[in-house]
C-alpha angles and dihedrals in degrees: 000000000000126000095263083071100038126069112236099250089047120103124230118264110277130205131175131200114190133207091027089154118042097198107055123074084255142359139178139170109231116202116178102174113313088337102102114180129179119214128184124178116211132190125218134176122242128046126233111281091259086058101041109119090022105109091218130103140228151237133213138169136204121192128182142166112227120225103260095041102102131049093260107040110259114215115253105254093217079067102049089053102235135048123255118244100253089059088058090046100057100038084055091050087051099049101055091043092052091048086066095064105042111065098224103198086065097060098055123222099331129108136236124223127199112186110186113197105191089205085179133024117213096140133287092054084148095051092046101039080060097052097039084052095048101052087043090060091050096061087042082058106042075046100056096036090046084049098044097235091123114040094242130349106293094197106119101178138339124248133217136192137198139161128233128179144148112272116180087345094305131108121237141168130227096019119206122219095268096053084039099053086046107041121120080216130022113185117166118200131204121192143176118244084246089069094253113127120238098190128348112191112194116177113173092220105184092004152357133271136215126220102258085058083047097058087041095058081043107060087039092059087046092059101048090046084062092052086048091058101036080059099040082041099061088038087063107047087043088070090031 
């Protein structure tokens, strides 16, 4: 659905697949208009060194375009040898947004492991690679503390994610590639489900914004994150 049928404070249509991938602790498959993203959350035993004898555990991330995922074919980073900067970027992003919601002092001194595959590229991979995450290590989560396996649940809150930018001096939420590539300002904005902000990255592209357009993105992006967890909400007392 493009924008000419969606009004600009609308998101995109979402779908979820889930167990998508038998062997990790979760999986789904994430589609957000024509952005589809596959998330899988894996548990490993050990820490890194500067957290051995802690006690406590820890939370990475690992994000990648594949190579048909976009409308002219991207390398695969494994056979260039290095990853781009974006990548490290993003995975980055969605690792510290994804530390705010697992209490790592309950799951002892193993590590969690969220691999996003952006399997197509229609805009707001980012966004959508952190919400999808978020609501995979939920069920990861509701599954280890149902199977005993952590002590109690360590999910402290969930986190969401949307984009929100001018395009053709208007303000909309959940941009697709076309509207993206084309914005005046691109901001993305990651939040808690208690209302609090994680990150929130605003780049005037092809011009500058004032504060009133700010809170106005703002309050946009804040809308459509409520909408995000109300959804990944149902679809998680629905398993539970």
């Amino acid at each position: 659905m493009n924008r000419t049928q969606r009004d600009r404070g609308a998101l995109r249509p979402i779908q979820i697949e889930e167990g998508v991938q038998k062997y990790a602790a979760s999986s789904l498959l994430w589609s957000q208009g024509d952005t589809k993203v596959l998330v899988a959350v894996s548990i490993e035993e050990g820490v890194p060194p500067f957290l051995k004898g802690s006690g406590k555990g820890w939370l990475t991330a690992e994000y990648a375009l594949l190579p048909a995922s976009t409308q002219v074919r991207c390398k695969r980073e494994a056979a260039v040898g290095k990853q781009t900067g974006r990548t490290v970027e993003i995975q980055r992003l969605i690792g510290r947004a994804l530390r705010q919601a697992l209490d790592l002092d309950i799951i002892g001194e193993n590590t969690v492991k969220i691999d996003c595959d952006v399997i197509q590229a229609d805009g707001g991979t980012r966004t959508a690679a952190i919400t999808a995450a978020s609501l995979a290590l939920a069920l990861a989560a509701d599954k280890m503390a149902k199977a005993g396996l952590w002590p109690e649940n360590a999910l402290k809150q969930q986190i969401a994610a949307i984009s929100v930018g001018i395009v053709a001096g208007e303000i909309r939420l959940d941009l697709e590639y076309e509207e993206d590539s084309a914005a005046e300002v691109d901001m993305n904005v990651v939040m808690t489900d208690k209302g609090s902000y994680v990150e929130v990255q605003g780049t005037g592209e092809q011009g500058d914004f004032d504060r009133k357009q700010l809170l106005e993105m703002l309050d946009l992006a804040d809308d459509g994150i409520r909408e995000l967890f109300q959804l990944c909400a149902k679809f998680r007392e629905e398993r539970a």
